[in-house]
C-alpha positions in Angstrom: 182.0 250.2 144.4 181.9 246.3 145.6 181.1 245.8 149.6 182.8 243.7 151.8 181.7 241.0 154.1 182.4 240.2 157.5 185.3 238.3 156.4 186.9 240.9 153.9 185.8 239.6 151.1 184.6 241.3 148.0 180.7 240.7 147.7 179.3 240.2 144.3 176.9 243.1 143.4 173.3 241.5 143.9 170.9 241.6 140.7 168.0 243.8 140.8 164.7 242.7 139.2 165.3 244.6 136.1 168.8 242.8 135.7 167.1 239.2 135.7 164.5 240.4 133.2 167.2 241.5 131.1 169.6 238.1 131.7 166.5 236.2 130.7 165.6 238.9 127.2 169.2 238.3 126.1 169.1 233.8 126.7 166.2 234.4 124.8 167.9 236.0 122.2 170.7 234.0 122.0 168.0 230.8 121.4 166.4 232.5 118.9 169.3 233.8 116.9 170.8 229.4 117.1 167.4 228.6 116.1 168.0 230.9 112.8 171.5 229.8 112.2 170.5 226.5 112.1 167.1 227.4 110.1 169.5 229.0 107.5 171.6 226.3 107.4 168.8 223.8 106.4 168.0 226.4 103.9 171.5 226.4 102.7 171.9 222.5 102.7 168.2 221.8 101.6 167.2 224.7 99.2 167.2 226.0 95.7 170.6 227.6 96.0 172.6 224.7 97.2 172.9 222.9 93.4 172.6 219.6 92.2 172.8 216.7 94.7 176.7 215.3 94.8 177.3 212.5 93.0 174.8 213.7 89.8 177.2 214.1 86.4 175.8 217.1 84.5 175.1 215.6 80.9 174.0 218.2 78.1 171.1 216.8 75.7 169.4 219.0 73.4 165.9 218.2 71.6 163.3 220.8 69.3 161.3 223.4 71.1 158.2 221.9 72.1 158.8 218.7 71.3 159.3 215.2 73.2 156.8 217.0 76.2 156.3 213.5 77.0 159.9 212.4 77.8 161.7 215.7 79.2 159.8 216.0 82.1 160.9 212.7 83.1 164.3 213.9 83.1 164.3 214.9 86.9 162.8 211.8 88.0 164.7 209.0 85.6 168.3 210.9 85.7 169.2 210.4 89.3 168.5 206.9 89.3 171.9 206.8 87.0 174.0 209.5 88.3 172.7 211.7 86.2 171.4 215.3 85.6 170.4 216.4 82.1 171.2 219.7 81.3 168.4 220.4 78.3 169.2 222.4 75.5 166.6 223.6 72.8 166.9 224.6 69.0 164.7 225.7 66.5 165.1 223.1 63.9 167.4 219.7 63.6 170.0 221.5 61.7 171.1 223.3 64.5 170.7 220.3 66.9 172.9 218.1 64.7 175.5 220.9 64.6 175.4 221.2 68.3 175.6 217.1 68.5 178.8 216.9 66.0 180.8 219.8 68.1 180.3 218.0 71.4 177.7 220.8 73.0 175.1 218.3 73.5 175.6 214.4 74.3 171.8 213.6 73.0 169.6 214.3 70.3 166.6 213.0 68.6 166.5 213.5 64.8 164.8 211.3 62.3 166.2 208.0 60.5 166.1 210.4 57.2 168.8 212.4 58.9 170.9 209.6 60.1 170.9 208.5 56.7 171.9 212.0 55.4 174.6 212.1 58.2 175.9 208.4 56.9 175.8 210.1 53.6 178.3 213.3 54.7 180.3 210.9 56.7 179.1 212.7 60.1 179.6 210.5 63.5 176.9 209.2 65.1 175.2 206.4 66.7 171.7 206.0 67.3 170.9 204.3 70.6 167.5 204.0 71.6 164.3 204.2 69.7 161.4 206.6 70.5 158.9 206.8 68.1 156.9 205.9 64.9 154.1 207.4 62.6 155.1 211.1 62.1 153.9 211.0 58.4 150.3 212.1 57.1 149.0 213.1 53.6 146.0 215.5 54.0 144.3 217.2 51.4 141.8 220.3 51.7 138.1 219.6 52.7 136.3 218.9 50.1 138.6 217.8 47.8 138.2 215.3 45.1 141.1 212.9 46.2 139.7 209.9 47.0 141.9 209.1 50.2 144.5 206.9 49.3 143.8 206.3 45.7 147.8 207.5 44.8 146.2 205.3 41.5 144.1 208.3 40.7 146.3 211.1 41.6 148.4 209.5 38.9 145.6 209.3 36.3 144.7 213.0 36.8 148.5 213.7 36.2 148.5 212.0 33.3 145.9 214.0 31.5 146.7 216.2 28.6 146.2 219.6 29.6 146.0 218.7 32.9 147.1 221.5 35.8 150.4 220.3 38.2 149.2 219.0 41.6 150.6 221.3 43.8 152.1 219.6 47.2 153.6 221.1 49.8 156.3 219.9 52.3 160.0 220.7 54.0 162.6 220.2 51.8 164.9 217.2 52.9 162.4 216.1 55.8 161.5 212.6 56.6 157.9 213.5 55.0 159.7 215.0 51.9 161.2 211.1 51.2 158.3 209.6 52.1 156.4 211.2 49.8 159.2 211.0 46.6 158.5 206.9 47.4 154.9 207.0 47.5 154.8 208.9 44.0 157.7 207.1 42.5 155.6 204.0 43.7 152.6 204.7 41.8 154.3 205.6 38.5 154.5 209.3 39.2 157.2 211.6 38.2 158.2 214.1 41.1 159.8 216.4 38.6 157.5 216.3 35.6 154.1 215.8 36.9 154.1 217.8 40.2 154.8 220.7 41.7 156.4 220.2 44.8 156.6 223.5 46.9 158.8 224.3 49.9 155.9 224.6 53.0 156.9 224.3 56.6 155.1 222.4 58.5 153.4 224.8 60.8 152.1 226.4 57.4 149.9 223.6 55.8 146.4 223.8 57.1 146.6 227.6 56.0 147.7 227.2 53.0 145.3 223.8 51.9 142.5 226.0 53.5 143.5 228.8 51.1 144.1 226.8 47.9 147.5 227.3 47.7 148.5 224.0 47.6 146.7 220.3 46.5 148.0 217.8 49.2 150.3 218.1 52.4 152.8 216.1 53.4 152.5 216.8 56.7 153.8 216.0 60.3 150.9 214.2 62.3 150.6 217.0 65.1 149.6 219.5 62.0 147.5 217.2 60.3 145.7 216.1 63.8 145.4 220.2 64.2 143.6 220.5 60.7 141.6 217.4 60.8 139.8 219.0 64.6 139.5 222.4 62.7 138.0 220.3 60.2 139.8 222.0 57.4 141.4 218.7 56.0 141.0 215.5 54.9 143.6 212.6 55.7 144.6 211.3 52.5 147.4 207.9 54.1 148.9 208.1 57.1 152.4 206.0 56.0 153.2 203.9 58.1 153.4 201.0 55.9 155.1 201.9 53.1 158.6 200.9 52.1 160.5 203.1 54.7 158.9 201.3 57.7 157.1 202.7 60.3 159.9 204.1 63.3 160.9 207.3 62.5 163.0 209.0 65.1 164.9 207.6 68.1 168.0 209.1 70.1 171.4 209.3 69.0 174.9 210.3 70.0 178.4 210.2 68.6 180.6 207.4 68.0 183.1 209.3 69.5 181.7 209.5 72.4 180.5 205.7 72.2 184.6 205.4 72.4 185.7 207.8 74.8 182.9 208.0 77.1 180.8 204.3 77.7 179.8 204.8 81.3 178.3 208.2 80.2 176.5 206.8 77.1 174.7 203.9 79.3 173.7 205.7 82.2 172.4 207.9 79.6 170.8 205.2 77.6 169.6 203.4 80.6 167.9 206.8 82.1 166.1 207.1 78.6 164.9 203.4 78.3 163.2 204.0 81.7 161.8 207.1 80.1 160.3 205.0 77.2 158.9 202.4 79.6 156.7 205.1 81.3 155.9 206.7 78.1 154.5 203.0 76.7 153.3 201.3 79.9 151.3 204.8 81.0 150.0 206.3 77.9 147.3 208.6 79.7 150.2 210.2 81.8 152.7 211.1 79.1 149.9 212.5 77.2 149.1 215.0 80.1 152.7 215.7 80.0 153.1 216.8 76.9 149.9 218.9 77.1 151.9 220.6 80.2 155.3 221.1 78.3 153.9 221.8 75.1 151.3 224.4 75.8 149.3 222.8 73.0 145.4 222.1 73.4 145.3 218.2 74.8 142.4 217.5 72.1 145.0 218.1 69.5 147.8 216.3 71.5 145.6 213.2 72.1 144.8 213.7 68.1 148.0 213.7 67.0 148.8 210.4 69.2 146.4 208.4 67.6 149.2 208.5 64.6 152.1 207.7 66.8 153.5 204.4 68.4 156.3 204.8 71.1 158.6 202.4 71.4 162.3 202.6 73.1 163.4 199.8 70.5 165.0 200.8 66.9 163.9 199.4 63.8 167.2 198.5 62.1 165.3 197.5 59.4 163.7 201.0 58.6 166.6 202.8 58.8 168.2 200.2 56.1 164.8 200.3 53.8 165.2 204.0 54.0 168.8 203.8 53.1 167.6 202.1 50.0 164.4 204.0 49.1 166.8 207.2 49.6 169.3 205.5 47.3 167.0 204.5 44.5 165.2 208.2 44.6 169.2 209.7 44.0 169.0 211.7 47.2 172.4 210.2 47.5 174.5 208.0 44.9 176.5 205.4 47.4 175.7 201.9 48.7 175.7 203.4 52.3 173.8 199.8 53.3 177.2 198.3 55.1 177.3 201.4 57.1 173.9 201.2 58.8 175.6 199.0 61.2 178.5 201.1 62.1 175.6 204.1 62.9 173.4 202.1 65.1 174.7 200.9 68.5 172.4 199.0 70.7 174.5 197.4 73.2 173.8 200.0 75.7 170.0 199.4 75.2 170.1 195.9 74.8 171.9 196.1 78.8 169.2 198.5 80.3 166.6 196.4 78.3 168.5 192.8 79.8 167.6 191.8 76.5 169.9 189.9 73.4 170.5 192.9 70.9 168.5 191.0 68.5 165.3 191.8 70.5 165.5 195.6 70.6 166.8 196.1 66.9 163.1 195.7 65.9 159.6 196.5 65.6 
């Protein structure tokens, strides 16, 4: 019950001790719990869960397991400087990455100029935009083998003796190293169908099988051939890169489609990648060290297989149209396809990133 004073006034109860302490428990309470709120909130705006910064247009690309470790982890760093966020999606070989491409599930891919001119051949859209690389194609043979390293000359004189065994030579069906190595026989007078055998190998498979005597010669991509020649099981035969198909070999391509529909999207994506390429060229040692990271590969056969490669974010026009030809003569397809090269390269959207005439990115 309140007192009164002298007055008649109600007199407020005074505090004990034990309410100040408790007054001054619950202030400190109340400090501590704003303090979290606005810890959480930090969390919320700053952290994992609060998703892509605003602004950033999700963009889907998709590229090989394993491969290009020393581009995609550029991704994070090169795509906000256009807006962007790539979205990566990877496939187990470039059949399913050009079927993902043509149904509009990916924006990006990276295939060879052998499978540009297959998709000019089937009348699939797409549009290669920026180059990335050069040098994928090595002919090994087993350690210890007779084959004087590129003396085709004398494969061609052991073929043509009577009695003579088939070389044996194995290599992906329909692969860029596949047409490479039609041209180099064709070129030196040797029958693909008559005086070889020409086996079906994956890639992943050759230095087992040369090591084994299964087959004579590989046609092989240069990570596998840099993998046998540190095992010291092989021997390199050529590396190709100056034969009649050129030297680039892949670069990045999307769909005329979307070329059409979609410009902005295609140049921020372009631009992001040309940045990419400039890293990759200007600091070798880096993107080596990156690609040791994403691919989980030993770095001595990483820095191995890049003595083979040159990276370059310009295109080659000129390959792709040699190849065209070379896959024209060798009946891999039956049309002039030449006048189309044109409509499936489009480096406008380089040629802006680069500030460059198109003429000065369209070759090597």
């Amino acid at each position: 019950m309140r007192s009164a004073d002298k007055r008649g006034r109600e007199r407020a109860p005074q505090r004990t001790r034990e309410d100040e302490r408790s007054l001054k428990a619950e202030g400190r309470t109340r400090r501590d719990l704003l303090r979290l709120a606005g810890a959480t909130a930090l969390v919320a705006a700053c952290g994992p869960f609060a998703g892509p910064p605003r602004g950033l247009r999700a963009l889907k690309v998709g590229h090989l397991a394993r491969q290009l470790g020393n581009l995609v982890p550029l991704y994070d760093e090169v795509g906000p400087r256009h807006g962007v966020r790539f979205e990566v999606s990877l496939f187990p070989d470039g059949a399913a990455l050009l079927a993902a491409l043509s149904t509009g599930d990916i924006l990006l891919a990276a295939p060879t100029k052998v499978q540009l001119v297959q998709a000019m051949s089937r009348g699939v859209d797409l549009a290669m935009v920026c180059g990335y690389a050069g040098g994928y194609v090595t002919f090994v043979t087993p350690k210890g083998s007779s084959a004087v390293p590129g003396d085709w000359a004398g494969l061609g004189r052991r073929v043509g003796r009577t009695g003579a065994t088939l070389v044996r030579i194995g290599v992906p069906t329909a692969s860029l190293q596949y047409v490479s190595l039609l041209e180099r026989l064709k070129a030196n007078g040797i029958d693909a169908e008559k005086d070889v055998d020409i086996v079906n190998v994956p890639f992943n498979e050759h230095v087992n099988a040369l090591a084994a005597g299964q087959i004579e010669m590989a046609a092989a991509l240069s990570l596998f051939a840099a993998q046998g020649l540190l095992q010291d099981k092989v021997t390199l035969f050529e590396h190709a890169k100056s034969t009649a198909l050129g030297h680039f070999d892949v670069g990045f391509i999307t769909t005329r489609k979307l070329v059409r529909e979609r410009p902005e999207d295609v140049q921020d994506i372009v631009s992001a990648h040309y940045d990419a390429m400039r890293q990759i060229a200007d600091d070798p040692a880096h993107g080596l060290a990156r690609e040791v990271r994403y691919s989980e590969l030993p770095e001595a056969v990483v820095r191995k297989s890049y003595e083979f490669l040159t990276f370059d974010h310009r295109v080659d026009v000129a390959a792709v149209r040699s190849t065209e030809r070379v896959m024209r003569d060798l009946r891999l397809h039956t049309a002039d396809l030449s006048s189309k090269v044109d409509e499936y390269v489009e480096l406008s959207f380089l040629a802006k990133a680069a500030g460059k005439p198109v003429a000065d990115v369209a070759s090597w």
